[in-house]
C-alpha positions in Angstrom: 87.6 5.9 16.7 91.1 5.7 16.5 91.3 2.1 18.2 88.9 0.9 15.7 90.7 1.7 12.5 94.2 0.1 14.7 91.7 -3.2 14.5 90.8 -2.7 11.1 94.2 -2.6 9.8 94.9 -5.7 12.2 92.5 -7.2 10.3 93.6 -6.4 7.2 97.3 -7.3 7.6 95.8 -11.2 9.1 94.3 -11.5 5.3 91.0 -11.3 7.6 88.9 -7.9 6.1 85.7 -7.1 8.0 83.0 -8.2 6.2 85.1 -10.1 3.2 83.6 -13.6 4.3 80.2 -13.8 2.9 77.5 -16.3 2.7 74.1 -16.0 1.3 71.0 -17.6 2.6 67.6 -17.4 0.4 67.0 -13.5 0.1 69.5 -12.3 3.1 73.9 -11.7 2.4 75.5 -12.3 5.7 78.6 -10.7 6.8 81.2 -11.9 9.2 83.8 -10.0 10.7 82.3 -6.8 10.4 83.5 -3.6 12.3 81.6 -1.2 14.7 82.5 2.6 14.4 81.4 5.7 16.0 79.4 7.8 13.6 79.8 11.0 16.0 83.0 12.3 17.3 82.7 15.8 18.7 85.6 17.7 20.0 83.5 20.5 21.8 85.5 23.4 21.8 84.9 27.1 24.0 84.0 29.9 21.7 84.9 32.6 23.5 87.8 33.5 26.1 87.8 33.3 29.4 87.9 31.1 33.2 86.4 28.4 33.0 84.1 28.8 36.2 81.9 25.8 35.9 82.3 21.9 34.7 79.0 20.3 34.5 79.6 16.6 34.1 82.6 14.0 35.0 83.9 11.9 32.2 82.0 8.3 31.1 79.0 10.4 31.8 75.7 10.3 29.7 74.2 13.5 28.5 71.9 14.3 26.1 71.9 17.2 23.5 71.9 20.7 24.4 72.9 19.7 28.2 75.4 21.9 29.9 79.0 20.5 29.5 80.7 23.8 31.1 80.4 27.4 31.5 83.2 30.1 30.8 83.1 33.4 33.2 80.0 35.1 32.1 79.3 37.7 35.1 80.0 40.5 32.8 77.9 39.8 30.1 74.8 38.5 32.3 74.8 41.8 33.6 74.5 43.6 30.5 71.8 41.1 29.3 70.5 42.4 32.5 70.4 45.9 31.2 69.5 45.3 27.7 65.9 44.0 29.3 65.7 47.1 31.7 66.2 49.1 28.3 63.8 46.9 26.7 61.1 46.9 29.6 61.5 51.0 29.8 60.9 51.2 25.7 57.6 49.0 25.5 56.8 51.4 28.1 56.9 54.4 26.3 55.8 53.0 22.9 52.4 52.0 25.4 52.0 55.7 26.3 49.6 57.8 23.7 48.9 60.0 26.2 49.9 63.4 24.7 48.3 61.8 21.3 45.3 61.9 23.2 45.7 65.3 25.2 46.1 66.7 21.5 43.2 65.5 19.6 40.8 66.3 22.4 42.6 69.9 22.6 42.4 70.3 18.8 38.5 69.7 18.6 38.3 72.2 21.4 40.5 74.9 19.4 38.3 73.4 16.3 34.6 74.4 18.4 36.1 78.0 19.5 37.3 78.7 16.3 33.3 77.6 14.6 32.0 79.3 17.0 34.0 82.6 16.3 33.1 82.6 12.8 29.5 81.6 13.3 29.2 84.9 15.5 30.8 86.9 12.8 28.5 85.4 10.4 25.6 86.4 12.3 27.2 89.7 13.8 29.7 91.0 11.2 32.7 92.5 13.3 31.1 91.2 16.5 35.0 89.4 17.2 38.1 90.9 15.5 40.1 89.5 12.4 43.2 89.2 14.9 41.2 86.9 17.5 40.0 84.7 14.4 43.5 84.3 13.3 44.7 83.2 16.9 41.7 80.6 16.8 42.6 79.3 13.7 46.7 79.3 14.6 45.5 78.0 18.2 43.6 75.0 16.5 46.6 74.2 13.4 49.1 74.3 16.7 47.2 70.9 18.2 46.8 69.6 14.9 50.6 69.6 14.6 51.0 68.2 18.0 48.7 65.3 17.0 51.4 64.7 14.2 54.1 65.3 16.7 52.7 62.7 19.1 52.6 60.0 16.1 55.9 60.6 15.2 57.1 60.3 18.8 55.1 56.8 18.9 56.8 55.7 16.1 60.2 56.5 17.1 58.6 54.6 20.3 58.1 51.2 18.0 61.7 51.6 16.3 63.1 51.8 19.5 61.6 49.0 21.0 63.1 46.7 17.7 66.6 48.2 18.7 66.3 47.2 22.1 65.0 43.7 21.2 68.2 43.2 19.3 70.6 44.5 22.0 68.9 42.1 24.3 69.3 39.3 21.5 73.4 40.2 21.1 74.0 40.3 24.7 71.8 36.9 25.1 74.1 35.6 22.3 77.1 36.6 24.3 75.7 34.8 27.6 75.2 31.8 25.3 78.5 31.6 24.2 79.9 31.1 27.0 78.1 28.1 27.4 79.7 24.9 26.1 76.7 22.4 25.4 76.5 18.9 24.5 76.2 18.7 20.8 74.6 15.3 20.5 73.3 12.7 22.9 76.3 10.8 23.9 78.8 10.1 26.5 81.5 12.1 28.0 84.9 10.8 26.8 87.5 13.0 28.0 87.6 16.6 30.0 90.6 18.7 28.6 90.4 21.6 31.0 89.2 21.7 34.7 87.5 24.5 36.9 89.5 27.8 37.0 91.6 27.3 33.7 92.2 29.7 31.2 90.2 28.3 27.8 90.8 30.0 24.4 88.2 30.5 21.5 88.7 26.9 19.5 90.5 25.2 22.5 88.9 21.6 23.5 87.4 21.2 26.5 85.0 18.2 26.4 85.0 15.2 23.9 81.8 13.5 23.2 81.2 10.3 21.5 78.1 9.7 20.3 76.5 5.9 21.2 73.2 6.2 20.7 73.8 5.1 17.3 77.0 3.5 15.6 78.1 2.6 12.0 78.5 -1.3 11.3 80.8 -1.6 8.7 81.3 -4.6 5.9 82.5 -5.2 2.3 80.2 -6.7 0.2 81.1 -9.2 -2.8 81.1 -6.7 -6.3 80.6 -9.5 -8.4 77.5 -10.4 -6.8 75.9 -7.8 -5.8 75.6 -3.7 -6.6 75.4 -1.1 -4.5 71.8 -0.7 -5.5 71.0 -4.1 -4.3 71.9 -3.3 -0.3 71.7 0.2 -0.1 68.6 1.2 2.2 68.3 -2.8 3.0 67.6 -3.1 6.6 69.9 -5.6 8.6 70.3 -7.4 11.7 73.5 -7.0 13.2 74.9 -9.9 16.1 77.6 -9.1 19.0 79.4 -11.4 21.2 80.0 -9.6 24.8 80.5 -11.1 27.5 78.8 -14.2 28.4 75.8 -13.6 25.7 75.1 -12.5 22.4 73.2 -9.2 21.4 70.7 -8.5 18.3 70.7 -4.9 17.1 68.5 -4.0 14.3 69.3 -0.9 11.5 70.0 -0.4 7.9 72.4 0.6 5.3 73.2 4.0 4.9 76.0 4.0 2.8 76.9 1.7 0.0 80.2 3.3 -2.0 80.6 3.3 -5.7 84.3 2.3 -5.3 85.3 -0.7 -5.8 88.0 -2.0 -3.8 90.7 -5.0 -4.5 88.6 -8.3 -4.1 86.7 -7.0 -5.7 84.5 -5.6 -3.1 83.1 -2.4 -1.5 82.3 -0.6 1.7 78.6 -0.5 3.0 77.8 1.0 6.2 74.2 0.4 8.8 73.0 2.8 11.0 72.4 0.8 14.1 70.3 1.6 16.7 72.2 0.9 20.2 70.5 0.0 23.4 71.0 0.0 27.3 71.8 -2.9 29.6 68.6 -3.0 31.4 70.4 -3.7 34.8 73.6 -1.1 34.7 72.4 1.0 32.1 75.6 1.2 29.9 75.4 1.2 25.8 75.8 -2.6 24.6 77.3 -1.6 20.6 80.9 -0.1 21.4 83.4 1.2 19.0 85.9 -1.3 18.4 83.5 -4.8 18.3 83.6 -7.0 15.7 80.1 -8.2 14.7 78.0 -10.6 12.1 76.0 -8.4 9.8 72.6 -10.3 8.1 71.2 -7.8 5.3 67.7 -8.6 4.2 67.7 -8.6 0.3 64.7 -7.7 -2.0 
């Protein structure tokens, strides 16, 4: 990034501003000298502490998002991950067990049937079983009623549990995680700042990567002529000298500013799709590359 701004202000100190020649042709504006940027720049820092026990790539490498750049010590914290599923595994377990649920509703329609049964005897043979046993019936049967409210409670406390356990597995995944430094975009490894056994710190920078995938083509566009409203959202065809050859790369303008600079003139920017070399595989569009820029115009 920083080498293209040192040929932007090249440019401008030559009298020669990207983009400042203009010539217009039918319903296209085409724009010579134009500047290719990098729209993604990520310094991809460690968030926790630690040794760094594993570098995953070499730099000038591709990768793609969410790949595995490097890995800080995380022996520690995979084995309490480790434990927060054994807590986890032994919870669903026990919310899964209504057993003494069961055990007390079958034992409080049994209590239930004796103690009917008691009182139908008495009905028909007053006296025929004492006051005291009815009272042990009846006591007998509320006991297993309460156990069945006992057992529901417990299977609740079963449920909560298992949502606390979920969550301790969640924090100690989270803590695995961080200790993981992953590509934030798809892109190409630019520099390594820490190797294999280092000390990192939370914040520290340990891999740059530039995103290629895509790069911003930047121009100034005549004020006089045209508004910001008339390119913004155009689509455009962007041409590249390299070596030996020329290369077409289609995109459009995502940015057109409201500022006007001295010329007068102002800043537009394309989105530009990059491609491969279909023999070597490297990215064509590189920061730093001047380019012709032909916006197709309502």
């Amino acid at each position: 990034m920083h080498y293209a701004w040192i040929a932007l202000a090249a440019a401008l100190l030559a009298g020669e501003a990207p983009g400042f020649r203009a010539e217009s042709a039918g319903r296209s504006l085409t724009l010579s000298g134009c500047l290719v940027t990098l729209i993604d720049e990520v310094e991809v820092a460690a968030q926790e502490q630690g040794t760094l026990t594993e570098l995953a790539v070499a730099e000038g490498q591709q990768v793609k998002e969410g790949d595995l750049l490097a890995r800080i010590d995380d022996k520690q914290v995979r084995a309490m991950a480790e434990v927060a599923q054994y807590k986890l595994d032994v919870a669903n377990e026990e919310a899964g067990n209504d057993v003494n649920k069961r055990y007390a509703e079958k034992a409080a329609d049994v209590a239930k049937a004796e103690l009917e049964g008691a009182v139908e005897t008495n009905r028909r043979a007053p006296g025929a079983i004492s006051q005291t046993e009815i009272r042990r019936l009846a006591l007998q049967h509320e006991q297993f009623l309460l156990q069945i409210e006992q057992a529901v409670y417990e299977l609740g406390i079963a449920e909560t549990t298992i949502k606390v356990r979920e969550a301790e597995l969640k924090a100690a995944n989270e803590d695995v995680a961080r200790r993981q430094i992953l590509a934030p975009v798809d892109g190409v490894v630019e520099k390594i700042n820490h190797r294999r056994g280092e000390w990192v710190q939370p914040g520290e920078m340990v891999v740059k990567v530039l995103r290629v995938d895509s790069l911003w083509v930047e121009g100034y566009v005549d004020a006089l002529r045209y508004t910001p409203g008339d390119v913004r959202g155009r689509p455009v065809m962007v041409t590249v000298a390299l070596p030996g050859r020329q290369e077409q790369f289609q995109g459009k303008i995502s940015f057109a500013s409201e500022l006007i600079e001295v010329g007068p003139r102002f800043l537009i920017k394309a989105e530009v799709q990059n491609r491969q070399d279909s023999r070597t595989g490297e990215w064509l569009l590189r920061s730093g590359l001047t380019a012709t820029m032909t916006i197709s115009l309502p």
